[in-house]
N, C-alpha and C positions, 0 to 999 in steps of 0.2 A: 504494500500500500504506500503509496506516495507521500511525500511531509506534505503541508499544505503550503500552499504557492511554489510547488515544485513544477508545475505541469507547463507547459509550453503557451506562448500567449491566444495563440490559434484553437487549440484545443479550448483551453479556460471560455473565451468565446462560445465557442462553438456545442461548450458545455458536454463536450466525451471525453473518454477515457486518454491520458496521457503515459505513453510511457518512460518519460523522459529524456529516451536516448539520446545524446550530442554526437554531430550539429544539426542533425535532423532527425526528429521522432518517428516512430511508426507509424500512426496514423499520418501524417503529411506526409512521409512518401509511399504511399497507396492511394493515396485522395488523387485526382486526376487534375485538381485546379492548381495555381501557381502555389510554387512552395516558399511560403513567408513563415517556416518556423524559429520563433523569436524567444530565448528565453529569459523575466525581465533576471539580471545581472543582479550581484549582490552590491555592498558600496564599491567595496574595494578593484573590484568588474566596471563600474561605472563610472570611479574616478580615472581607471588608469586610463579607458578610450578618451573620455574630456581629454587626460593630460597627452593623449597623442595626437589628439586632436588641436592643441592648443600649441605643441611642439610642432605640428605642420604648417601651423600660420607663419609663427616667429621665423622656421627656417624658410619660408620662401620670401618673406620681407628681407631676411639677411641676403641671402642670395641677388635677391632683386640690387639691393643696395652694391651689392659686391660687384655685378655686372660692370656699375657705371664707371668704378675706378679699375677693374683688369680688366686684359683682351678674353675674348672667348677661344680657348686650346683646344680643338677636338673635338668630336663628338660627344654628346650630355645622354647619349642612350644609354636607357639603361640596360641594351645589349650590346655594350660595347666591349665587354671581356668578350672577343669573339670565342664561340660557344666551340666550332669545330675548327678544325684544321681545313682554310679553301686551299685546291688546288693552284699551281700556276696556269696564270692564262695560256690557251690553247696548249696546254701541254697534258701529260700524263702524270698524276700525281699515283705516290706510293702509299697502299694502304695499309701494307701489312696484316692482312688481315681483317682488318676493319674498314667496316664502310665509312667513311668520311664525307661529310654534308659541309660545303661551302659558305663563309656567310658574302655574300655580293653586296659589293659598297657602291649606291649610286651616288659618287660623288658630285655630280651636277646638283644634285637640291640636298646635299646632306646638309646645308646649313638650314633649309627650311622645314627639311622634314627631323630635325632633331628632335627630340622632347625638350621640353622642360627641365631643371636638373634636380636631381632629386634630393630633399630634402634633408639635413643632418636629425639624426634623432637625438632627443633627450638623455643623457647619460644615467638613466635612472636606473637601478641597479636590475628588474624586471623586464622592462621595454629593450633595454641594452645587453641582456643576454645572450642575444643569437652572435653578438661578437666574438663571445670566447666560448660558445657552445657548441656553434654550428649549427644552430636551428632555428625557427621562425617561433615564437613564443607561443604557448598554446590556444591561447585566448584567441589571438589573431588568425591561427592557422583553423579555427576552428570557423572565422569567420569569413574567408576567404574559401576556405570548402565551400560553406552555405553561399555564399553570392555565387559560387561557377555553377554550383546545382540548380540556381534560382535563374538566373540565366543564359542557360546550356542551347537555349531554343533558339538562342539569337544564329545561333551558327547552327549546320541542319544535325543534328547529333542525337542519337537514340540510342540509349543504353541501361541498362538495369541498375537504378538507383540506391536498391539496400547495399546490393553487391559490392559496388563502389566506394560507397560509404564505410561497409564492412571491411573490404581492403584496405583503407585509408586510416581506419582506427586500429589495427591490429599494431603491437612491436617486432620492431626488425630483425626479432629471434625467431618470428611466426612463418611457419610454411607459406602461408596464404597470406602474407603481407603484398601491400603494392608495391612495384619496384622505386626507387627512389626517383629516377627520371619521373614516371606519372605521377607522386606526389610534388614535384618542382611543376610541373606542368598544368597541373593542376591550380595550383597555390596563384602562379603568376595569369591565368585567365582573371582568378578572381581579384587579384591588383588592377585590373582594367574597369572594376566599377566600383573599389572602395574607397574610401577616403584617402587625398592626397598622402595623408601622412605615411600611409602601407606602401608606398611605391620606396621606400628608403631598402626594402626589401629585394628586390629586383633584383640587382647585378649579385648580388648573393646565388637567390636562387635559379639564375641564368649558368651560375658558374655550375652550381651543383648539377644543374640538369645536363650539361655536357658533359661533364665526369660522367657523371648515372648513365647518358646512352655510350660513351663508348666502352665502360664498361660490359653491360649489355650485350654490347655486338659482339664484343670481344669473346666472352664467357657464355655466349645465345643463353644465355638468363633473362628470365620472366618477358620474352619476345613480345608476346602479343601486346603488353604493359608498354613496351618499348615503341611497338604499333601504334598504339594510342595517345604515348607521350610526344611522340614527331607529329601529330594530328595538331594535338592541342596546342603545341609548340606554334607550329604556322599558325595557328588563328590567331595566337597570341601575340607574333611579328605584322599580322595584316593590320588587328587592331590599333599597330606602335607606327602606323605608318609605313611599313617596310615589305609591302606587297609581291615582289619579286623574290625575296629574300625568304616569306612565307610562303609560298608557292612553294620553293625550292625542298624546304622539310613537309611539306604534304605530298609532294613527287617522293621523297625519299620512305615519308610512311607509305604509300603505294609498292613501292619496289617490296619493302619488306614485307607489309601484306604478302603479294604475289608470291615470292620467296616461303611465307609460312603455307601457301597455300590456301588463302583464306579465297580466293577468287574461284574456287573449284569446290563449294559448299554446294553439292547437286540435291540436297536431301536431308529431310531431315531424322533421317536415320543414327543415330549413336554411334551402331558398331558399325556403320560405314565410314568415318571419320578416320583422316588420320593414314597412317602407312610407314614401313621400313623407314623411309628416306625424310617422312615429315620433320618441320622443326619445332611443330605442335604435337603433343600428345592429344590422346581423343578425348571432347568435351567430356566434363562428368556427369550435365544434365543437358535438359534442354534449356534451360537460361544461360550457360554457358555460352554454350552452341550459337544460342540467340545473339549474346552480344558480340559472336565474329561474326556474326552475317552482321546486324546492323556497322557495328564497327566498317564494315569492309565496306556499305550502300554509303557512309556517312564522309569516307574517305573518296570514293566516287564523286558523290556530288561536292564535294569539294575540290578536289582534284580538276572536273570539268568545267565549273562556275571558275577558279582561277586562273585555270588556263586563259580564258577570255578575260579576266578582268586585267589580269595582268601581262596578256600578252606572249604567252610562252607558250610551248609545248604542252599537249596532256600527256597525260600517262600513256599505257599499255589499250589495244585496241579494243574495244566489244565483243569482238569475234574469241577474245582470249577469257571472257568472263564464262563461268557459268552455274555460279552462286546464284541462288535463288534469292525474290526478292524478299526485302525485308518487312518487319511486320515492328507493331508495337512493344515491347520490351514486355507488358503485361499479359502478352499474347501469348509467351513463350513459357510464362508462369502459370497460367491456367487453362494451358492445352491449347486453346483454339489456333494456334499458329500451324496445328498439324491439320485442321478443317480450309486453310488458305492452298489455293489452287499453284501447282509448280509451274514457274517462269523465271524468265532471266530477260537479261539488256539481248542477248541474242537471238531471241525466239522473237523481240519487243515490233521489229520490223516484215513481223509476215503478215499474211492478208486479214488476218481475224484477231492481230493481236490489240487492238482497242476496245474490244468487247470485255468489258469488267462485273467479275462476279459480284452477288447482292454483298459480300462479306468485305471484300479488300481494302486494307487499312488504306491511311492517309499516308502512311510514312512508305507504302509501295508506290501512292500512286507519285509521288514528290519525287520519290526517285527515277519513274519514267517520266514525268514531268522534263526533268531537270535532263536526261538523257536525252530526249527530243528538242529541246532548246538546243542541247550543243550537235544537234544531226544538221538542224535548219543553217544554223551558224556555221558549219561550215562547208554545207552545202553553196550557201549563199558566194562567200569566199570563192568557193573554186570557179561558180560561174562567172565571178569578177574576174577573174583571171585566165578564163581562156579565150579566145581568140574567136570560135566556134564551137554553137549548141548540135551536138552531135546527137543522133539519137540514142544510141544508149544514158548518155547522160539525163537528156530531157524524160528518159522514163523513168531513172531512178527519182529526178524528182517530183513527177507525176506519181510513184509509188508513196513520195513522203509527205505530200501534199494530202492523198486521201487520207494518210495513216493520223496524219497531225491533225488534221482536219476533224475525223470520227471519234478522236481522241479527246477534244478540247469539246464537241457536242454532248458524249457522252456523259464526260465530268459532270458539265455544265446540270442536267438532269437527276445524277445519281445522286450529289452531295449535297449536305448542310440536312439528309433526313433518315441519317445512319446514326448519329452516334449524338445524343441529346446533353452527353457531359462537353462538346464543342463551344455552349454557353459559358459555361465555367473555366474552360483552360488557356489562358493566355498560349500555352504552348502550341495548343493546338490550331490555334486564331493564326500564328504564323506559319503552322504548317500549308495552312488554306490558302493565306494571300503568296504564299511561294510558289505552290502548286499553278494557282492559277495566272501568277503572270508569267512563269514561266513559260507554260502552255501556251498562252496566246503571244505572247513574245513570238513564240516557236513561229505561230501562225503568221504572224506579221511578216516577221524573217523569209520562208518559205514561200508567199506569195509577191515577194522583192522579184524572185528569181522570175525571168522570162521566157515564156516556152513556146514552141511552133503551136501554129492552131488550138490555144487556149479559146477555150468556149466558156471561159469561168470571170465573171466580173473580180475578178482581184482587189480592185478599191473595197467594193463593197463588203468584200469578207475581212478585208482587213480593220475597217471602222467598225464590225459587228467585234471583233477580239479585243480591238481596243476599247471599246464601249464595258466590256465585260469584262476586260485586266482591271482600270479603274474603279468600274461598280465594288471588287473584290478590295483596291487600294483603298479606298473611300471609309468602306466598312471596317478596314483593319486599322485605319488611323484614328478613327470613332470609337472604336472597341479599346484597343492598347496604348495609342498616342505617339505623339511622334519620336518621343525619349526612348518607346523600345519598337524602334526601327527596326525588322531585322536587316542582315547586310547583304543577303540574297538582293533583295528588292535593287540593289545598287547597280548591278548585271541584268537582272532578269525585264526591268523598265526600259532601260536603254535604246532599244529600238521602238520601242510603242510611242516613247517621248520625239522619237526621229522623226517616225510615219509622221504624227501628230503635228510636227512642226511643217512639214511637207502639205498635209491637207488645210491646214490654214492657207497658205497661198490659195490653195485650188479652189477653194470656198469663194461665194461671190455674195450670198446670202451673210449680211452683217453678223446677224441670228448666232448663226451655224459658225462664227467665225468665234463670238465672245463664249460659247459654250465650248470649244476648243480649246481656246484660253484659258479656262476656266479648267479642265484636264492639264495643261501644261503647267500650268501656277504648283499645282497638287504636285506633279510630277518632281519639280523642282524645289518646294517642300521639302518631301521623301529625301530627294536625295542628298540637298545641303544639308542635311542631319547625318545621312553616311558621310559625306564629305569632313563633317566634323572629326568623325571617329575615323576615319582614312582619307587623312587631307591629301597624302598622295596621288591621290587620284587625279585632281585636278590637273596637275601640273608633268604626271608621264606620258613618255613619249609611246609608252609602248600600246601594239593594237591587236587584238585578237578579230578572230575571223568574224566579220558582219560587222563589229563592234567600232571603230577608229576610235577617237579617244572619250573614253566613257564619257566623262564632265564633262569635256571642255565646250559642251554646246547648253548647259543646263543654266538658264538665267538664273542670276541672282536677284530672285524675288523677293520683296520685306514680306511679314509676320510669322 
């Protein structure tokens, strides 16, 4: 039985049972809605956040001051212990063994795209521990869990939240502890929405996190952990501005993936898992299981949405997948994952693959989503680039044009009257607005491309996706607000925003011209608020296929 005011402040509300656990209790992560478990702090919990709180102001008034009398030396990121070892340009670097992940300096804007510097802390005997301990204090590390848990949705990530938490609290004498790398990885997402003062943290735990993965590599110790901490790593460089540089470790969690074999998940069978040669042993349940499939859909859409944001290569082809898609993490815990019909990104392109059963989660359909946006994209690309519409070409995109087409109708009809906890879950609210402007992105994209003897009014299908990308922005900026943006929406608008500025010329009707407008305002909205959290954007050079450079066409509209 609990002391009293032991129980969590959500719970207390909500007046059930608490079971206390930190940093997040059992009831809040089973509940489907956002996880706001709060617990209130005793004084001594209350003063020390004020006093680190109050140590963040002082040190960045000092700083500020410090500015005006020294020059500024270097880089202020606080990835600037570079993490791995880059190769030399065009050349062949030595691994030894170890995979080696580059960090890439774009020196042209590293004076704009630097942070901030970070703060000195308080030398108070508590807060100043991780100096001589080597560790992030508990208080703090427990708070910085709770905020990456709390906004894991912003980036597209599905995964089994006890399990997580369970690895996370266990000690590093435990079988089943998380590897060091995922708990640095971990730690430094949640410094991207806590209070200034937790960023004094960072280049600490940047250091530890590249010790932890080459470790790892070195020793194929706790891989899949190793998997997941190169994932979070790149979210956590896109977030710091460094887009290129994030790419570069979600390309490297890919290779590993592939390497563990997590891209050949045919089934979800147990004893089929696994083999002589694997670098995984066989899941132990089916939650396990679950979160390398999602793990592996979560590095996919990641992987292909960066590629175009930032300009660079994807990973490994379609043709090489053929993991099955993924499902919701609770899916995998109460069976019904094994009632979800088998498919992959390979099968996604035959004549009947848009037909969706009454069951198929959100976080499947996000992932074809997201897989036909990057089809359209560089479909789009190649026809820019050749010379002459051959017919074979012109039927491949007459094939992607039905497929995207039947895809984005279907959506349109099935969802918003499956799953009634959608009210309730912020998370889910972003899976929806991702889903769908991706899809009609796709659309918009794909009827760019110009084909012999098209019988299909083009405009008009493209104002019906973008009527309907919007209808879906509209709703998720009503629902969640513009402060949790997700950073999909930053890629996946990009051409709805284009067409859009294109049919305003063509317009003649005033009408028709300020309700346009009225879509591009929005547009520009959304994404000066990404803009915020990856100013780089505005200012690279670099251009993914369809895509040329994301911002740099996006007015800077006030409110």
């Amino acid at each position: 039985m609990l002391g009293k005011g032991k129980a969590c402040s959500l719970c207390r509300r909500r007046k059930q049972r608490c079971d206390a656990v930190k940093p997040v209790c059992g009831p809040c992560v089973r509940s489907r809605g956002p996880i706001n478990c709060v617990y209130p702090g005793n004084r001594r919990e209350v003063l020390e956040r004020r006093l680190l709180e109050l140590e963040s102001h002082i040190a960045t008034h000092s700083n500020l001051s410090a500015k005006h009398s020294t020059t500024h030396e270097g880089s202020s990121s606080p990835v600037s212990p570079h993490p791995l070892t880059p190769p030399k340009a065009g050349g062949k670097s030595k691994s030894d063994g170890i995979i080696a992940f580059p960090v890439l300096a774009n020196r042209r804007n590293s004076r704009a795209l630097s942070p901030p510097s970070v703060p000195r802390p308080l030398e108070d005997h508590e807060m100043g521990r991780w100096r001589t301990h080597n560790e992030v204090p508990y208080n703090a590390r427990n708070h910085l869990i709770d905020l990456f848990i709390r906004y894991r949705w912003r980036h597209p990530f599905e995964f089994n939240i006890s399990r997580l938490l369970s690895s996370l609290s266990l000690t590093p004498s435990h079988t089943c502890d998380a590897h060091p790398a995922l708990v640095s990885a971990v730690l430094l997402n949640g410094c991207l929405y806590a209070e200034t003062g937790f960023r004094q943290y960072e280049p600490f735990l940047v250091s530890q996190f590249s010790k932890s993965v080459r470790n790892s590599l070195a020793n194929a110790d706790r891989l899949f952990d190793c998997v997941r901490a190169l994932a979070f790593f790149g979210c956590y460089l896109f977030n710091r501005s460094r887009a290129v540089e994030g790419h570069y470790y979600i390309s490297g969690s890919m290779s590993l993936a592939f390497a563990c074999g997590l891209n050949h998940i045919g089934s979800l069978d147990l004893d089929a898992q696994g083999g002589p040669t694997a670098l995984l042993g066989p899941a132990g349940d089916l939650i396990e299981l679950g979160d390398r499939i999602n793990m592996f859909w979560s590095i996919f859409n990641l992987d292909r949405l960066g590629s175009l944001f930032a300009g660079v290569p994807c990973g490994p082809a379609d043709e090489k997948i053929t993991t099955t898609w993924p499902c919701p993490s609770e899916f995998y815990e109460d069976g019904r994952a094994l009632s979800q019909g088998y498919g992959t990104v390979r099968s996604l392109y035959g004549r009947d693959s848009y037909l969706q059963s009454a069951n198929e989660s959100l976080v499947s359909l996000r992932a074809k989503a997201i897989a036909l946006f990057y089809r359209a994209s560089t479909l789009l690309i190649q026809s820019e680039t050749r010379d002459t519409m051959d017919d074979e070409f012109g039927q491949e995109v007459r094939v992607a044009r039905n497929l995207i087409s039947n895809f984005a109708d279907s959506l349109l009809e099935t969802r918003f009257t499956q799953d009634e906890s959608l009210k309730e879950s912020e998370g889910q609210k972003a899976i929806l607005v991702n889903t769908f402007t991706a899809i009609h992105g796709a659309v918009v994209q794909i009827y760019d491309i110009p084909i012999y003897n098209d019988t299909v009014d083009a405009l008009d299908r493209q104002r019906c996706a973008c009527r309907r990308a919007m209808s879906a922005v509209k709703q998720a900026v009503v629902e969640l607000g513009l402060q949790h943006t997700p950073l999909v929406l930053g890629c996946t608008l990009t051409p709805v925003h284009k067409f859009l500025i294109g049919d305003a010329r063509r317009q003649v009707d005033q009408n028709h011209v300020a309700l346009i407008q009225t879509d591009i305002e929005m547009i520009a909205r959304v994404t000066r608020r990404v803009k915020r959290i990856l100013p780089s954007a505005e200012g690279t050079e670099a251009t993914g296929p369809g895509m040329g450079r994301p911002f740099a066409h996006v007015p800077q509209a006030e409110g």
